[in-house]
MARRO-793448 format. One line per 2 residues: number of its first residue (from 1); their letters; for each residue x, y, z of N, C-alpha, C, O. Coordinates in steps of 0.2 Angstrom, whole numbers, always signed. Layout:
<pts>
NUM) A) X:Y:Z:X:Y:Z:X:Y:Z:X:Y:Z | ... .
</pts>
This chain:
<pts>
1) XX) -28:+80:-96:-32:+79:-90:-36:+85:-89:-33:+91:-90 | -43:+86:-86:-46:+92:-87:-45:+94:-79:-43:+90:-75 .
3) XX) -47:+98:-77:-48:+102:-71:-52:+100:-66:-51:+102:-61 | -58:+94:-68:-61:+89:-62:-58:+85:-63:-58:+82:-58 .
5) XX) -54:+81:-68:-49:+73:-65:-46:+74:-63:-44:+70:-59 | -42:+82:-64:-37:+83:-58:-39:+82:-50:-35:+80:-45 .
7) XX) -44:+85:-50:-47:+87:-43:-51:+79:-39:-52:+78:-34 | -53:+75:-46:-53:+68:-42:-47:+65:-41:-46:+62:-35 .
9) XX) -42:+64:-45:-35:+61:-42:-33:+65:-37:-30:+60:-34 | -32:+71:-34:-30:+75:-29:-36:+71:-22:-34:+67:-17 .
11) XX) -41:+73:-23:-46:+68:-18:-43:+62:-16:-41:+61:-11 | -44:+57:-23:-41:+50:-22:-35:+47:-20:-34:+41:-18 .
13) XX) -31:+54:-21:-24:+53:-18:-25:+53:-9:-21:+50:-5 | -29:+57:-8:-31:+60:+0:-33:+55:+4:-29:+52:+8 .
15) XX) -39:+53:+1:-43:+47:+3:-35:+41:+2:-34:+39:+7 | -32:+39:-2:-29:+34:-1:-22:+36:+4:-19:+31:+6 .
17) XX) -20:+40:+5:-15:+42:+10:-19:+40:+16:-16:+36:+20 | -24:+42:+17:-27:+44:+25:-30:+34:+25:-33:+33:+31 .
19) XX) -31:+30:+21:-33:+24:+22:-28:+18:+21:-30:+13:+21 | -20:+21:+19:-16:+19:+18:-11:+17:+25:-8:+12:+26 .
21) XX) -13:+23:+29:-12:+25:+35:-15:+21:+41:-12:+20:+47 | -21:+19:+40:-26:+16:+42:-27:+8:+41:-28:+5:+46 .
23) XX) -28:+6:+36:-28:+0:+31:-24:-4:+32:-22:-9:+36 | -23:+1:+25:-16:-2:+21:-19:-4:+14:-17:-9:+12 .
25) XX) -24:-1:+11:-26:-3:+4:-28:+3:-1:-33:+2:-5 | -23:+10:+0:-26:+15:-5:-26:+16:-10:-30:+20:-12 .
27) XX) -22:+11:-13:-20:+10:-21:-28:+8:-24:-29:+10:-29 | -32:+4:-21:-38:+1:-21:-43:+7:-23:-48:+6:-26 .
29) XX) -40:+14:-22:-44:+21:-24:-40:+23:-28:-43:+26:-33 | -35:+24:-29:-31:+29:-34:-31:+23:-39:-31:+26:-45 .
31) XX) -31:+16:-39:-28:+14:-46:-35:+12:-51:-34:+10:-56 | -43:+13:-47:-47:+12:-53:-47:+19:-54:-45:+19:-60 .
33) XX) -47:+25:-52:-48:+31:-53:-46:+33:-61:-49:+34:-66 | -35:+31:-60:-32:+31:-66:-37:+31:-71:-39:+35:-74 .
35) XX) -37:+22:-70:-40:+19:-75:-45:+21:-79:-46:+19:-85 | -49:+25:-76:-55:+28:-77:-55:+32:-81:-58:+33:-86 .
37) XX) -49:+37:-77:-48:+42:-81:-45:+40:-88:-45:+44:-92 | -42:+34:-90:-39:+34:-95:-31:+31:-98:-29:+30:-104 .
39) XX) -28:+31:-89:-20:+28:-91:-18:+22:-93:-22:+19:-96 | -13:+20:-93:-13:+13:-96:-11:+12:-90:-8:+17:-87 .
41) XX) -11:+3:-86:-13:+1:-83:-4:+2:-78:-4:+4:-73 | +2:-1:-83:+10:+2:-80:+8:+10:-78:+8:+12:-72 .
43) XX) +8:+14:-83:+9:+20:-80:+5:+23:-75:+7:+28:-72 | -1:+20:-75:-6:+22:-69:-2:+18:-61:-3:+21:-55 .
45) XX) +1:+14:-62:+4:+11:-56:+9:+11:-53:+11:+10:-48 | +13:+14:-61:+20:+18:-58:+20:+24:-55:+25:+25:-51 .
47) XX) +15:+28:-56:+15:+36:-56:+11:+37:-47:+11:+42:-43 | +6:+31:-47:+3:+31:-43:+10:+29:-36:+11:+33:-32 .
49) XX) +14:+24:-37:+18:+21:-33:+21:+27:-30:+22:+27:-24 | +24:+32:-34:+29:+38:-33:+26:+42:-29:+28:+45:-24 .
51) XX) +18:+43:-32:+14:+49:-30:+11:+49:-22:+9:+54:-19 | +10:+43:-18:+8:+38:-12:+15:+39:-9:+13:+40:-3 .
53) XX) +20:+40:-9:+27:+40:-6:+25:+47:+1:+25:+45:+7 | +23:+55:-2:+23:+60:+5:+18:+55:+9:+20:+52:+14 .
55) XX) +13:+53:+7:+8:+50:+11:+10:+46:+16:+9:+48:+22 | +14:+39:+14:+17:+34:+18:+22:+38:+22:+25:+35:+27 .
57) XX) +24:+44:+22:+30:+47:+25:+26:+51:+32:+27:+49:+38 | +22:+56:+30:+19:+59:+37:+12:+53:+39:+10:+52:+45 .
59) XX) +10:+50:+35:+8:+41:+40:+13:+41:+45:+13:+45:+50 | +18:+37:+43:+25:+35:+47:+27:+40:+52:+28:+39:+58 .
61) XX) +27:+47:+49:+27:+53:+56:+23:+52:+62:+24:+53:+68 | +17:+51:+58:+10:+51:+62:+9:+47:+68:+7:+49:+73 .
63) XX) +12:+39:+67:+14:+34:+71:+20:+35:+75:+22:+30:+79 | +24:+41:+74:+31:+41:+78:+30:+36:+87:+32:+30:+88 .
65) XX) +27:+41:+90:+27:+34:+96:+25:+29:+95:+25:+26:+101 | +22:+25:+91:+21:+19:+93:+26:+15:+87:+26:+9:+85 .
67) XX) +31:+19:+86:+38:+16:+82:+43:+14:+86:+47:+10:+86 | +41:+21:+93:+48:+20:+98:+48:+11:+102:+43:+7:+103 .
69) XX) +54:+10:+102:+57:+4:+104:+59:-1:+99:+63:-5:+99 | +55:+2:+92:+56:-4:+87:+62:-2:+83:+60:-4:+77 .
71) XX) +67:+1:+82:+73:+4:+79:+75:-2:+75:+75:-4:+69 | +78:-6:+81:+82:-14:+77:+75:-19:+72:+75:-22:+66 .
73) XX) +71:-19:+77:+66:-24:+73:+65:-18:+63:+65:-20:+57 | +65:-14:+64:+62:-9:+56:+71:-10:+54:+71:-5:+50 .
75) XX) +75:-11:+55:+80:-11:+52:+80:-17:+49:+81:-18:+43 | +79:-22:+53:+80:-29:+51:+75:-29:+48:+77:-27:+42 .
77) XX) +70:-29:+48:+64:-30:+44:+64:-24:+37:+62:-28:+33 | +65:-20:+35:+67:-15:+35:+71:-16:+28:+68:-15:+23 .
79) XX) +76:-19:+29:+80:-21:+23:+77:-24:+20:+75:-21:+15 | +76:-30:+21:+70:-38:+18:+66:-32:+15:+66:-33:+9 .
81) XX) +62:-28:+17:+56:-25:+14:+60:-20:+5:+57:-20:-1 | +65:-18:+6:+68:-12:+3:+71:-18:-4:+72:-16:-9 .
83) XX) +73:-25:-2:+75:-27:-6:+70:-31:-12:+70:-30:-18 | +64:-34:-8:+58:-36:-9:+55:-31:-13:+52:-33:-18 .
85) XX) +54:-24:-12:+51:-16:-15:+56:-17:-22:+54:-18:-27 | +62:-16:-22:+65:-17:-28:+66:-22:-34:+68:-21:-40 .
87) XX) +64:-29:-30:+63:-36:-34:+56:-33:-41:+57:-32:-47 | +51:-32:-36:+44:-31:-39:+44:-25:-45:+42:-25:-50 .
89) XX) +46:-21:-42:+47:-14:-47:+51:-16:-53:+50:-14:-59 | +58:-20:-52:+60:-22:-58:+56:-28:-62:+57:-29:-68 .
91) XX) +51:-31:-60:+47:-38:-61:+41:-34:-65:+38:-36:-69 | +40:-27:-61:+34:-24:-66:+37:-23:-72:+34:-24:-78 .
93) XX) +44:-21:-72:+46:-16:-79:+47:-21:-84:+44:-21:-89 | +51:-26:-83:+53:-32:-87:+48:-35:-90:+49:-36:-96 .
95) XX) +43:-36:-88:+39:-41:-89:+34:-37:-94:+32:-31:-94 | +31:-43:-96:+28:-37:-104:+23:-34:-101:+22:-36:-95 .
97) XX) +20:-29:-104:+13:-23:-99:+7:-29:-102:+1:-27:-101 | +7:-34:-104:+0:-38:-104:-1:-43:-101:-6:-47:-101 .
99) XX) +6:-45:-96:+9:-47:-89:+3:-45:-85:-2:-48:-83 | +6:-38:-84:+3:-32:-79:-6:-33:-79:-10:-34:-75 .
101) XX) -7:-33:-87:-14:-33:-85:-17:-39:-86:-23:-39:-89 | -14:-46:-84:-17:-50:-83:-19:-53:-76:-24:-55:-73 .
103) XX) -11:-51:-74:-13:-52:-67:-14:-47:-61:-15:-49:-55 | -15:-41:-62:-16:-37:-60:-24:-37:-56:-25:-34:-51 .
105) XX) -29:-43:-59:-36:-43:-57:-36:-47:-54:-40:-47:-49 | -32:-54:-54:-31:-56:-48:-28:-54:-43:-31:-55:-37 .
107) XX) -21:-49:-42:-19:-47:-36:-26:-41:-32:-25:-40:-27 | -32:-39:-37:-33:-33:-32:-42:-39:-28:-46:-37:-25 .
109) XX) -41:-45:-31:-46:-48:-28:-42:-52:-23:-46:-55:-19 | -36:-53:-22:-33:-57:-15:-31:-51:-11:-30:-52:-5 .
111) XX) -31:-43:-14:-29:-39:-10:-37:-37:-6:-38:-35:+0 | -43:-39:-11:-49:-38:-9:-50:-41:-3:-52:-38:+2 .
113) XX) -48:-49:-4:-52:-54:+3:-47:-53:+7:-48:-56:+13 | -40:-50:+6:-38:-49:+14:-41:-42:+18:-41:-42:+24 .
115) XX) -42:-36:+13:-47:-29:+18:-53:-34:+20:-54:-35:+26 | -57:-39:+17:-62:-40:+19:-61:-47:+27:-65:-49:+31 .
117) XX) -53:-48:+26:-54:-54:+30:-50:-48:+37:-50:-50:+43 | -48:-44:+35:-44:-41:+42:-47:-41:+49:-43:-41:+53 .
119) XX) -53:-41:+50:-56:-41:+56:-55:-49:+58:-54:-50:+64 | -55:-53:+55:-54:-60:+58:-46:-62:+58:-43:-67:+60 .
121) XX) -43:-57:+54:-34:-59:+55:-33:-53:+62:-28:-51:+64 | -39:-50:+64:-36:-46:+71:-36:-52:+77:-31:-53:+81 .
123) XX) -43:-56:+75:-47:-59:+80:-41:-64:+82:-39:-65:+87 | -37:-67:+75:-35:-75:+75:-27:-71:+80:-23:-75:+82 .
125) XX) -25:-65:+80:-18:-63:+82:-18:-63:+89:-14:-64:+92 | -24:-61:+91:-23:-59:+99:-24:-69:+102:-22:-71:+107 .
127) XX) -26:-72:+98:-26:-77:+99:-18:-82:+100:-17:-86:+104 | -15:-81:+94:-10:-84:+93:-4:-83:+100:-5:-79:+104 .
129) XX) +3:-88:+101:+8:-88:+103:+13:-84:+100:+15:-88:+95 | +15:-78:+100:+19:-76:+94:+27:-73:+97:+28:-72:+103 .
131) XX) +30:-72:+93:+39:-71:+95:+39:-63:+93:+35:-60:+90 | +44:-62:+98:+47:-55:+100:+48:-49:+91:+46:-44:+87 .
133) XX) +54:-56:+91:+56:-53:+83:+55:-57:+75:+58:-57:+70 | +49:-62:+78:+46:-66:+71:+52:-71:+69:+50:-76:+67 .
135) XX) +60:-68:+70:+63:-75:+68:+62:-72:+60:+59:-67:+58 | +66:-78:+55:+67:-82:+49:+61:-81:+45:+60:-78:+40 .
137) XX) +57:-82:+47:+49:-81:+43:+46:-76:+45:+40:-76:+45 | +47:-71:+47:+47:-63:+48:+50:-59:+42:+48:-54:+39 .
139) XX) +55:-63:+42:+60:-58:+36:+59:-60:+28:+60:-56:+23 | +56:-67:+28:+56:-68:+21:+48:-68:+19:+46:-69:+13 .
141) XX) +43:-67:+25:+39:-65:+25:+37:-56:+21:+33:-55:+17 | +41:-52:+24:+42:-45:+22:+44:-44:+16:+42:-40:+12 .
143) XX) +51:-49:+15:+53:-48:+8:+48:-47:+0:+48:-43:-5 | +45:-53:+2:+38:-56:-2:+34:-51:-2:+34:-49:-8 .
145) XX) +30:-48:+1:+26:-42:+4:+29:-37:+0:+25:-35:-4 | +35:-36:+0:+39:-31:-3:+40:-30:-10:+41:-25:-14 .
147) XX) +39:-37:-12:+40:-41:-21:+31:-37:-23:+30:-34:-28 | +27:-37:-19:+21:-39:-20:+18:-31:-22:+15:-28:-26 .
149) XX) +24:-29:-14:+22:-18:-13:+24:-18:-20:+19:-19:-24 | +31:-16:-22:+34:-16:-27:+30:-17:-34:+29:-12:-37 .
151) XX) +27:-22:-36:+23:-23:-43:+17:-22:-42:+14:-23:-47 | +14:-21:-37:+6:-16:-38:+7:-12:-30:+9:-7:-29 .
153) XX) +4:-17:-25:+5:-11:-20:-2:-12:-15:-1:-13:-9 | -10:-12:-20:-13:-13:-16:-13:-18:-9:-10:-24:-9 .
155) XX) -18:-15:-4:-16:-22:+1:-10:-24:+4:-9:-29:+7 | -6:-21:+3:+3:-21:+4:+1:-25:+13:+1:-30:+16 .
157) XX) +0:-15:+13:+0:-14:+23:-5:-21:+25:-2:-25:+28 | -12:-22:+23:-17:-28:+26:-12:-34:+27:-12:-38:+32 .
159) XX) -7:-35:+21:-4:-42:+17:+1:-41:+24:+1:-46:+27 | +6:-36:+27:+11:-35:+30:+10:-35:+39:+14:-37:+43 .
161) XX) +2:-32:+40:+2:-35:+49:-2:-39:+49:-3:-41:+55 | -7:-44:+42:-8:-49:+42:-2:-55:+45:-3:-59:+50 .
163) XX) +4:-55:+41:+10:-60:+42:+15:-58:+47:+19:-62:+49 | +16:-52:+49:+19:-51:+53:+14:-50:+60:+18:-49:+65 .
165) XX) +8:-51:+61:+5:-52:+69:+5:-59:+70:+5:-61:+76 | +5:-64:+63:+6:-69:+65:+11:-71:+69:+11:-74:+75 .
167) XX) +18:-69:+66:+24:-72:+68:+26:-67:+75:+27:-71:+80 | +26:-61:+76:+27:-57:+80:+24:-56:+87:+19:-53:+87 .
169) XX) +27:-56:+92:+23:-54:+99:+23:-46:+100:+27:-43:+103 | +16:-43:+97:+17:-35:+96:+11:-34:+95:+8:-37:+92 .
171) XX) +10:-27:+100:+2:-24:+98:+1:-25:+92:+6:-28:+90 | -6:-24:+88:-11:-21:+82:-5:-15:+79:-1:-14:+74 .
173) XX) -7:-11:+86:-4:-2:+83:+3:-1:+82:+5:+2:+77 | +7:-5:+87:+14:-6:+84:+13:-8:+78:+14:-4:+74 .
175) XX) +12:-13:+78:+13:-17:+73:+8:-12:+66:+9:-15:+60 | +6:-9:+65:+3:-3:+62:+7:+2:+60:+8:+4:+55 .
177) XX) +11:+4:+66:+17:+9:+63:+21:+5:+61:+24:+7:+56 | +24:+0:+61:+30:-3:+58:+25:-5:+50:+27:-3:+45 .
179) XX) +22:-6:+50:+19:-8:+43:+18:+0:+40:+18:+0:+34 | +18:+5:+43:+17:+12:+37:+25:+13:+36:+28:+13:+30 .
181) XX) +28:+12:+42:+37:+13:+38:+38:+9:+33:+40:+12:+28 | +39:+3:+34:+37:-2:+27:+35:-2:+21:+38:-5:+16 .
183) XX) +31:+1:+21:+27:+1:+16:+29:+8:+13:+26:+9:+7 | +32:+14:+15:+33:+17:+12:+40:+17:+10:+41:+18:+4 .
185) XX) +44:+15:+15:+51:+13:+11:+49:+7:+2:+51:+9:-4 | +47:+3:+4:+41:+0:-3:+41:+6:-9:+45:+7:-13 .
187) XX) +37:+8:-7:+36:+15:-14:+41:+18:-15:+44:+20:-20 | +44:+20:-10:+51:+27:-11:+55:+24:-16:+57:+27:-20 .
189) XX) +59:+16:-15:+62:+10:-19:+59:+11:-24:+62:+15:-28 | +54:+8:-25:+51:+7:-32:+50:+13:-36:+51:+13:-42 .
191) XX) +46:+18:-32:+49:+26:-34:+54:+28:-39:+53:+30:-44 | +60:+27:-37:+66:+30:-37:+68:+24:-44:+72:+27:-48 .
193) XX) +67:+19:-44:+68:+14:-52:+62:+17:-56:+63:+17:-62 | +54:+19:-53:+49:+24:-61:+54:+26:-63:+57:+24:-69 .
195) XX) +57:+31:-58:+57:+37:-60:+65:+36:-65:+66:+40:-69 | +68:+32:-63:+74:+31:-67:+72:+26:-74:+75:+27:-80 .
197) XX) +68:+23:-73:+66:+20:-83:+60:+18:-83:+59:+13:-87 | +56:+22:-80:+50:+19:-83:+45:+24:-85:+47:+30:-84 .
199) XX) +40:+24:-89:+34:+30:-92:+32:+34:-84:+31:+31:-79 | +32:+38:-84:+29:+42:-78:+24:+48:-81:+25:+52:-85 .
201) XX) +19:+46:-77:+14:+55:-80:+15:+60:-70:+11:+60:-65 | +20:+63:-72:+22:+70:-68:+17:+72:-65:+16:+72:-59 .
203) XX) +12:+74:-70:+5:+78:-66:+1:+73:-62:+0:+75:-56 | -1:+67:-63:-3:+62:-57:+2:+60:-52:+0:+59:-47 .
205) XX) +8:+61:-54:+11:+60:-47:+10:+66:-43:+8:+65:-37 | +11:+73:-45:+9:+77:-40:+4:+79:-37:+4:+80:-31 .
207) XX) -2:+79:-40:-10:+78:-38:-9:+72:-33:-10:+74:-27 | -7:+66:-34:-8:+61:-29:-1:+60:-23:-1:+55:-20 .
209) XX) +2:+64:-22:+7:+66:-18:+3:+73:-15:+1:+72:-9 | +1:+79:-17:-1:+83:-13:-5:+78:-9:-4:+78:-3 .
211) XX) -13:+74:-11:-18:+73:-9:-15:+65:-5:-19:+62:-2 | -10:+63:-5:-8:+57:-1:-3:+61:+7:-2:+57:+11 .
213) XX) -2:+68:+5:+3:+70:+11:-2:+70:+16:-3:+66:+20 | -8:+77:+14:-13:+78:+20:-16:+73:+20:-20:+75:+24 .
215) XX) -18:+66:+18:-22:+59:+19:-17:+56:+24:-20:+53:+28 | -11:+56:+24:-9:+53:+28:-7:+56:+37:-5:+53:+42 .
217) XX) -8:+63:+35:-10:+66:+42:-16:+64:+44:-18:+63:+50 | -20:+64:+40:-27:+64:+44:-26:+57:+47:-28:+56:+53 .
219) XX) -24:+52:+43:-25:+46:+44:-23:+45:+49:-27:+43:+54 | -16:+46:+51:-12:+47:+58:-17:+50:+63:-17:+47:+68 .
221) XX) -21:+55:+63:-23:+57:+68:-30:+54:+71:-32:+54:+77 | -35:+52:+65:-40:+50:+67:-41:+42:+66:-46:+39:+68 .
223) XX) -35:+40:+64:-35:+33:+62:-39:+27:+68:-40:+22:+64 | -41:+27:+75:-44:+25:+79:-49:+24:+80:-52:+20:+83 .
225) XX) -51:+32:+75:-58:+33:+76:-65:+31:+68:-71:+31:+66 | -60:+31:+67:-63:+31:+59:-65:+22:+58:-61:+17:+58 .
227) XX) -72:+21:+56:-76:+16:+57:-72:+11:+52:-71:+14:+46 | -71:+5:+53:-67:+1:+48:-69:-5:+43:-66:-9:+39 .
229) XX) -78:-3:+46:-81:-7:+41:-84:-3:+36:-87:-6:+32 | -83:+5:+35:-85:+9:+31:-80:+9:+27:-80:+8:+20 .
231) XX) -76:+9:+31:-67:+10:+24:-68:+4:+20:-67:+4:+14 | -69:-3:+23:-69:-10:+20:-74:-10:+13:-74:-11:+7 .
233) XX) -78:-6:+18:-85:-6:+12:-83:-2:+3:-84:-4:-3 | -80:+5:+6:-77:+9:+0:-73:+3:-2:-76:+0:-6 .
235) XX) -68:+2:-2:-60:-3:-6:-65:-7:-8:-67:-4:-13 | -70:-12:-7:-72:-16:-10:-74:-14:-15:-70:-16:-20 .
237) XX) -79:-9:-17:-84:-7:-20:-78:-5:-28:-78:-7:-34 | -73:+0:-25:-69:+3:-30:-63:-3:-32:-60:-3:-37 .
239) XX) -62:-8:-28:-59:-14:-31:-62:-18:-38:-59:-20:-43 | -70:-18:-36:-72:-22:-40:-71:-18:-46:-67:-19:-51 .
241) XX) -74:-11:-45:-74:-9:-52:-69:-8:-55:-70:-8:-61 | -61:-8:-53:-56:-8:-56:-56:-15:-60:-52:-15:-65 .
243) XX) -60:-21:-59:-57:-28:-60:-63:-26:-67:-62:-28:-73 | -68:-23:-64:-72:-23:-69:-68:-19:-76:-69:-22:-82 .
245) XX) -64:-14:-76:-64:-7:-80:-56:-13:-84:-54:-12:-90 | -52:-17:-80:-48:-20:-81:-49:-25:-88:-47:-25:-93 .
247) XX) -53:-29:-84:-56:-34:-88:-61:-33:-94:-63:-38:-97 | -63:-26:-97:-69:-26:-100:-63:-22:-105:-65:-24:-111 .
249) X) -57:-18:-105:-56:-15:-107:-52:-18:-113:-50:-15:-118 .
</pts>
């Protein structure tokens, strides 16, 4: 790796923590970047999965108050996610790597029309009747999410307060911080199985851990302010190209 791809993985790690925090679709930047630069398509997702973990962690700090009172609900939910994050990470590694890139361009075009559909899954939630603690179809909802974090990741967070606004009677922002805790338990799991048998490149995780911690402070901080159809606009654009650099390769 030469000394600018390090400095665009470190950026794109940045940008994907602080839009991860916000979103929920960072992997949609760090995993055409990989690609770009040259990884194979497992190890770019692996390394990516471990290296997005500080981010989702000072996310989730970032959101502390708007975590308080949900202690039992991120427990309950919480497990469902950790188990789900484990299913999927063993489903990446098992399954042949021409598995991965097949279906890989499908996942980041359903991960695409959910960033593009989130503004109308805001509209349809304030709208809906929804439960305290989602019930039965909250938990196997999360699980799935979790199968989904686990084997690629992008759109995880969009995919998690999409289903869980429906079921749930809970702010946006709540429901926001419970989805950074989630979603980071998600990588930390899957994390912890790379890291135990799968190819890992060290140097992209670190680049994209350093550039996903401070992304996910920022995100934490300005996350309200930061315009949501510019963010949509960006994942789109660097989605397709992944589908494109995927597909052509």
């Amino acid at each position: 790796m030469t000394p600018i791809e390090a400095i665009v993985v470190a950026v794109a790690g940045m940008c994907a923590g602080a839009i991860n925090t916000v979103v929920g679709s960072g992997t949609l930047i760090t995993f055409p970047v990989l690609l770009a630069i040259g990884y194979p398509p497992v190890v770019a997702n692996a390394s990516n999965s471990i290296g997005l973990v500080p981010g989702g962690v000072t996310g989730a700090i970032g959101y502390r108050r708007e975590l308080e009172g949900q202690r039992s609900r991120l427990l309950r939910l919480g497990i469902c996610s950790l188990l789900g994050g484990v299913t999927g990470a063993l489903l990446l590694l098992w399954l042949p790597p021409g598995v991965f890139k097949a279906v890989v361009p499908v996942l980041i075009v359903i991960a695409l029309v959910l960033v593009v559909m989130q503004p109308w899954l805001s509209r349809r939630l304030s709208e809906r009747e929804r439960h305290e603690h989602g019930g039965i179809g909250a938990l196997i909802a999360t699980y799935f999410a979790g199968v989904y974090g686990g084997y690629f990741g992008a759109a995880q967070g969009v995919l998690l307060v999409g289903l869980l606004g429906i079921m749930i009677d809970e702010g946006l922002q709540r429901l926001n911080a419970l989805k950074n805790a989630l979603t980071a338990g998600v990588n930390l799991v899957a994390g912890i199985i790379f890291v135990a048998i799968a190819d890992v490149d060290w140097l992209v995780v670190l680049l994209i851990a350093a550039g996903s911690t401070v992304g996910g402070v920022i995100g934490a901080k300005i996350g309200r302010k930061l315009p949501p159809a510019v963010l949509r606009g960006v994942i789109v654009v660097v989605g397709v190209v992944a589908i494109v650099k995927l597909l052509t390769s």
